[in-house]
LUMKOLLUM-770669 format. One record per residue (C-alpha): x, y, z negated; residue in three letters. Coordinates in steps of 0.05 Angstrom, whole numbers. Layout:
N
{{X; Y; Z}; 'ala'}
...
END
This chain:
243
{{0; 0; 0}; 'unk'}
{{61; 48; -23}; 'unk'}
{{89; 35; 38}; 'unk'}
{{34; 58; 87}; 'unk'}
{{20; 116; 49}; 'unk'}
{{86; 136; 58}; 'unk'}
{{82; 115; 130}; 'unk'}
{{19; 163; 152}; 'unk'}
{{43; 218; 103}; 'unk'}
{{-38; 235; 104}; 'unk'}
{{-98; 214; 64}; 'unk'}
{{-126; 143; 69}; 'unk'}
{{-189; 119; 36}; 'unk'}
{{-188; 72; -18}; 'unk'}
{{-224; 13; 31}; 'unk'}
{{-160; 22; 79}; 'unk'}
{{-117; 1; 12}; 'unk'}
{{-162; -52; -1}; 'unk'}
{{-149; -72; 63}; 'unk'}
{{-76; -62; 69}; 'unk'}
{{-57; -83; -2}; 'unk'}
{{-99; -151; -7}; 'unk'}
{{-118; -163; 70}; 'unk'}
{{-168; -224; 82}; 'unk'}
{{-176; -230; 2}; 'unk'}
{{-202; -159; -6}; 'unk'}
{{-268; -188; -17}; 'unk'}
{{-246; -219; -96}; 'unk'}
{{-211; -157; -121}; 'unk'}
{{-254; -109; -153}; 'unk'}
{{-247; -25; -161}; 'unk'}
{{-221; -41; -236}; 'unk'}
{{-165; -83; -210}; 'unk'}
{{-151; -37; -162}; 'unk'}
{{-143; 22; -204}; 'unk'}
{{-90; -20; -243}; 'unk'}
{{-50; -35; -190}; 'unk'}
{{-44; 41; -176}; 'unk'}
{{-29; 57; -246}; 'unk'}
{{29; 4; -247}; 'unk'}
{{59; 32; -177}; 'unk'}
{{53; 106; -223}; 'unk'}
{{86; 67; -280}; 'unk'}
{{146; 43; -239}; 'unk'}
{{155; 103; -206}; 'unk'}
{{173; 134; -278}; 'unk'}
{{214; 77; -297}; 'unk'}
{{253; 100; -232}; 'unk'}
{{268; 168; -270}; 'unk'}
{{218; 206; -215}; 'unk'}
{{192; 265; -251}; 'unk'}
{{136; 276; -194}; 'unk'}
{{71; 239; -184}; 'unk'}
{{95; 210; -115}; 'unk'}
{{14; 174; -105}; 'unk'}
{{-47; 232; -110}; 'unk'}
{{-109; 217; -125}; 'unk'}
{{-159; 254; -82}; 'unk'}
{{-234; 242; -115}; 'unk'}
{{-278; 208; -76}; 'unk'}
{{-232; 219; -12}; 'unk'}
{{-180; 168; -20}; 'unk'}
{{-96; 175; -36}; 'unk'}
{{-42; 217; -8}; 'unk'}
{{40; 217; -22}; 'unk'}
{{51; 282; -55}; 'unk'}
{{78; 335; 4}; 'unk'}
{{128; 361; -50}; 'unk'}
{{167; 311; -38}; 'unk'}
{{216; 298; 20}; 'unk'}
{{215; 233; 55}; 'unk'}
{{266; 216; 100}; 'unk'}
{{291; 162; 139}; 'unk'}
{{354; 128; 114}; 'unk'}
{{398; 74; 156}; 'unk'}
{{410; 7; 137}; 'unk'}
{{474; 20; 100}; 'unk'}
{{443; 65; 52}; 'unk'}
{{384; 25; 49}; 'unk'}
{{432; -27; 18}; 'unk'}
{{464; 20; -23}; 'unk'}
{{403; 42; -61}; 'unk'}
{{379; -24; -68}; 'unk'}
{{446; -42; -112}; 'unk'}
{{448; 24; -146}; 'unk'}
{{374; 13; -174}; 'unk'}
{{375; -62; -173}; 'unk'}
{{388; -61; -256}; 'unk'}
{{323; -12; -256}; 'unk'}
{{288; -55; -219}; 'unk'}
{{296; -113; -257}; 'unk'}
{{273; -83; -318}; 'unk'}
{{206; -81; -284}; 'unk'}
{{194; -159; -257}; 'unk'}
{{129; -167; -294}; 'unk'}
{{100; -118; -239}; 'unk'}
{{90; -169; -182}; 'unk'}
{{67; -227; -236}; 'unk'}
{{15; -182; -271}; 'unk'}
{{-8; -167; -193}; 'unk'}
{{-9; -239; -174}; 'unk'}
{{-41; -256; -240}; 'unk'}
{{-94; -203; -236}; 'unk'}
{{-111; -225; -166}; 'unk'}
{{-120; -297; -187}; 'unk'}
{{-164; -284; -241}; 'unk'}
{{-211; -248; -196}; 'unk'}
{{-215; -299; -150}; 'unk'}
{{-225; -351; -205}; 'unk'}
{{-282; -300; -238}; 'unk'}
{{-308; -291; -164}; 'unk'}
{{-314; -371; -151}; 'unk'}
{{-343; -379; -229}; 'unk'}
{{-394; -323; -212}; 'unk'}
{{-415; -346; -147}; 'unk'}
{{-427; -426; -175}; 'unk'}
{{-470; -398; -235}; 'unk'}
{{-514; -356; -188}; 'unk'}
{{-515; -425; -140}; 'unk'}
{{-543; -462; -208}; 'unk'}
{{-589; -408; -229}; 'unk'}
{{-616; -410; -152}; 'unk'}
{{-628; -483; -157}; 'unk'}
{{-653; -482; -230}; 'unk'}
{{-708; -423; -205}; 'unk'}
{{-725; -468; -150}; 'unk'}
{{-738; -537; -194}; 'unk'}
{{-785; -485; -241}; 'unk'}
{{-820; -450; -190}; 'unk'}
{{-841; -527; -147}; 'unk'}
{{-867; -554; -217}; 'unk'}
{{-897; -494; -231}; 'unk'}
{{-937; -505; -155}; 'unk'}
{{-955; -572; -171}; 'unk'}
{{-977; -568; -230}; 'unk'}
{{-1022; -504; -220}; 'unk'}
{{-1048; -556; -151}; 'unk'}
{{-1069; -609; -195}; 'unk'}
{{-1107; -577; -241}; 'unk'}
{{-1137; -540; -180}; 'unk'}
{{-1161; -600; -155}; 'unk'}
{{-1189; -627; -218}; 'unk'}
{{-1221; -570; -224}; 'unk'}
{{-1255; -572; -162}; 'unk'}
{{-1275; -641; -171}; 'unk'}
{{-1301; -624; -235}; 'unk'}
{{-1344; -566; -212}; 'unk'}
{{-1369; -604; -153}; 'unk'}
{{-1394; -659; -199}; 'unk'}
{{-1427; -619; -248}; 'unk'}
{{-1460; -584; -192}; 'unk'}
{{-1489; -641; -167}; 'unk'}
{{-1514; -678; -220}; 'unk'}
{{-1553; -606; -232}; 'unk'}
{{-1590; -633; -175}; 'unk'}
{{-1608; -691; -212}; 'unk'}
{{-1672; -686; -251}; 'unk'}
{{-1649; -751; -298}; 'unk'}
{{-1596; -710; -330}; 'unk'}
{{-1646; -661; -360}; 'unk'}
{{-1684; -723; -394}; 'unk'}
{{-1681; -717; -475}; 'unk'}
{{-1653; -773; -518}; 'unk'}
{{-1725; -797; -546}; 'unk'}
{{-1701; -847; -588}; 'unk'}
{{-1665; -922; -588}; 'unk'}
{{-1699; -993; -594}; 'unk'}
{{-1664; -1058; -606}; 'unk'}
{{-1606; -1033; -575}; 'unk'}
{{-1633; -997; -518}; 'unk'}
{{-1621; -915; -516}; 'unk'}
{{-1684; -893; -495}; 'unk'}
{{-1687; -821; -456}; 'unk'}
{{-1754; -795; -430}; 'unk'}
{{-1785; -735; -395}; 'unk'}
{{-1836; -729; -451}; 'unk'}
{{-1805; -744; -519}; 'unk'}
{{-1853; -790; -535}; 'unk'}
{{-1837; -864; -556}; 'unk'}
{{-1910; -894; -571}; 'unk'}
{{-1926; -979; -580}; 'unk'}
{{-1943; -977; -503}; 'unk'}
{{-1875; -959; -488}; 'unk'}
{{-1841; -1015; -530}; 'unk'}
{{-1886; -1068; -501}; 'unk'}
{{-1868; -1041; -444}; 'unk'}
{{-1791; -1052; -459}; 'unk'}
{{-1802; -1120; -484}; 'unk'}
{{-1846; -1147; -422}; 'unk'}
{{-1795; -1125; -364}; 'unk'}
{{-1730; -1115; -383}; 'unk'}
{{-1713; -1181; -417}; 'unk'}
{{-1672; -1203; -358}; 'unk'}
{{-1633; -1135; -358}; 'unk'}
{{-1601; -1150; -428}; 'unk'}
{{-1529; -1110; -393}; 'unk'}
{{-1576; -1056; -378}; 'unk'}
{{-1568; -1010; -447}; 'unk'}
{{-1590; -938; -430}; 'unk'}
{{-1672; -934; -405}; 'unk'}
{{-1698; -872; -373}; 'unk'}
{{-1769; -868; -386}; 'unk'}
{{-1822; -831; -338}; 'unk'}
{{-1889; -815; -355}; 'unk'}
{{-1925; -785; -293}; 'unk'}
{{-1989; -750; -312}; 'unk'}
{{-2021; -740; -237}; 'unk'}
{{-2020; -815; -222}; 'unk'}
{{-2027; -849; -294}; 'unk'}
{{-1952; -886; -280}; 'unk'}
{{-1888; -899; -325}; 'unk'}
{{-1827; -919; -297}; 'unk'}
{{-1771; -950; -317}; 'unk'}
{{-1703; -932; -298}; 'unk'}
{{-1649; -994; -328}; 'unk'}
{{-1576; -965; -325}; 'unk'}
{{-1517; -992; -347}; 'unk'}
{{-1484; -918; -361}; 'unk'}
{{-1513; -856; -380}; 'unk'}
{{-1516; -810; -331}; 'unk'}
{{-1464; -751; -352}; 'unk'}
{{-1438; -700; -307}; 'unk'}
{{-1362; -722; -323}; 'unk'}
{{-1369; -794; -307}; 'unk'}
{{-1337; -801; -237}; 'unk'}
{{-1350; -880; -238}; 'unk'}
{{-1414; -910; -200}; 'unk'}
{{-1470; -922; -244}; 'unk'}
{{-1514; -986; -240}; 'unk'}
{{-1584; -982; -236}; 'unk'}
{{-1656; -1016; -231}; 'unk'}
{{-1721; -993; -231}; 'unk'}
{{-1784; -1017; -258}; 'unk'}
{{-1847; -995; -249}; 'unk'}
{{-1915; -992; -284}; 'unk'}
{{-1993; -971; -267}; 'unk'}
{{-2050; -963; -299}; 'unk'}
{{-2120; -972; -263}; 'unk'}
{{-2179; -966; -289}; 'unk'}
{{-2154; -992; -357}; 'unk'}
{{-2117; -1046; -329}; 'unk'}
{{-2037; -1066; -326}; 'unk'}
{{-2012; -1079; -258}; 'unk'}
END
C-alpha cells in the first residue's frame, strides 16, 4: 500500500488500498483491521526516527503521502546502502508483518465462522417454518372435517331427539319425551332379535297415529366419523288395532 501511495504521489481511496494491500482477499478484512494496518505503517515510520507523518489521512476521501516531503529516486547502489544502514532498525520491528499476517488470518477464520453460523441459522429457520406449515395444515383439515360434519348432522332431525329415558339396557331417545307402558311393550315385542342394537330412537307421529322405531348400534353424535348401523321398525295403529 506504502508503496503505491508513494508511486501516484496523489490521493487514493481507501477501496484502492483494500485492493492493493490484500488483493483477491479484500473481501475478509474489515475497516477495523484496516485502520491497524495504517497505524502500524505510522508506528514504523517513527521507529525510523521520521519526525513527519509521511501517510495523511484525508476524511472520507481516502490517503495521500505528505507533499512536504521529498521523494526521489535512488539507484541500486544506494538502495543497498540504506537497506544495511537501517537493517538493525528494521529488525527491531519484525512483529510488523506477523501481527499483519495474524490479523488477516483471524478475519478470515471469523469470516468462515460467521458465514457457517448464518448457514445453520438458515437451515434451523427453515426446519421451524415447514413444521410450523404442517402443522397449522393439519389442524386446517381437521377443522374442516369437523365443521363439515357438524353441519351435516344439523341436517339430521335424529340429532335433535331428547334422551327420554333407558330400559333394560336400551337408551331410549324420542321426539316427545314421553316413555308410557305402550312404548315398552313395544320394545319387548320387536327388538328381541336386535339384542347388539343399544341406543332406540323413538317416533311418535301425531297425523297418522304411528311410532317408529329406529335400532342403532351408536348414538348419533356429530363427532363420530364412523358408519352407524341401523334398523327400523315400524308400528300402526287402526282403528284400535296393532298392525
Amino acid at each position: 500500500m506504502l508503496i503505491h501511495l508513494i508511486t501516484v504521489n496523489e490521493l487514493v481511496t481507501q477501496r484502492e488500498l483494500f485492493r492493493i494491500g490484500w488483493g483477491d482477499k479484500e473481501k475478509f478484512i474489515t475497516n477495523s483491521a484496516f485502520y491497524q494496518n495504517i497505524l502500524l505503517l505510522r508506528k514504523a515510520f517513527n521507529e525510523l526516527d521520521i519526525d513527519d507523518e509521511i501517510v495523511i489521512t484525508v476524511p472520507r476521501k481516502g490517503y495521500i503521502i505528505n507533499h512536504n516531503i521529498s521523494i526521489e529516486k535512488l539507484s541500486d547502489n544506494n538502495i543497498q546502502d540504506i537497506k544495511l544502514i537501517n537493517e538493525h532498525k528494521i529488525s527491531d520491528i519484525p512483529h510488523i508483518k506477523k501481527e499483519i499476517e495474524e490479523d488477516i488470518n483471524t478475519n478470515i477464520n471469523n469470516k468462515d465462522h460467521s458465514l457457517s453460523s448464518i448457514k445453520k441459522t438458515s437451515i434451523s429457520l427453515s426446519k421451524k417454518k415447514l413444521f410450523i406449515i404442517i402443522f397449522t395444515l393439519i389442524v386446517l383439515f381437521f377443522f374442516v372435517i369437523f365443521t363439515f360434519n357438524y353441519l351435516d348432522s344439523r341436517k339430521h332431525k335424529l340429532y335433535n331427539y331428547s334422551n327420554c329415558g333407558t330400559y333394560k339396557k336400551y337408551n331410549l331417545f324420542c321426539n316427545k319425551e314421553i316413555l308410557n307402558e305402550e312404548k315398552e311393550n313395544l320394545i319387548d315385542n320387536y327388538i328381541s332379535s336386535y339384542s347388539d342394537y343399544n341406543f332406540i330412537y323413538i317416533t311418535e307421529s301425531d297425523s297418522y297415529s304411528r311410532t317408529s322405531l329406529i335400532l342403532c348400534k351408536k348414538k348419533f353424535s356429530p363427532i363420530n366419523f364412523l358408519h352407524n348401523q341401523c334398523v327400523s321398525i315400524m308400528y300402526w295403529i287402526i282403528k284400535n288395532e296393532k298392525i
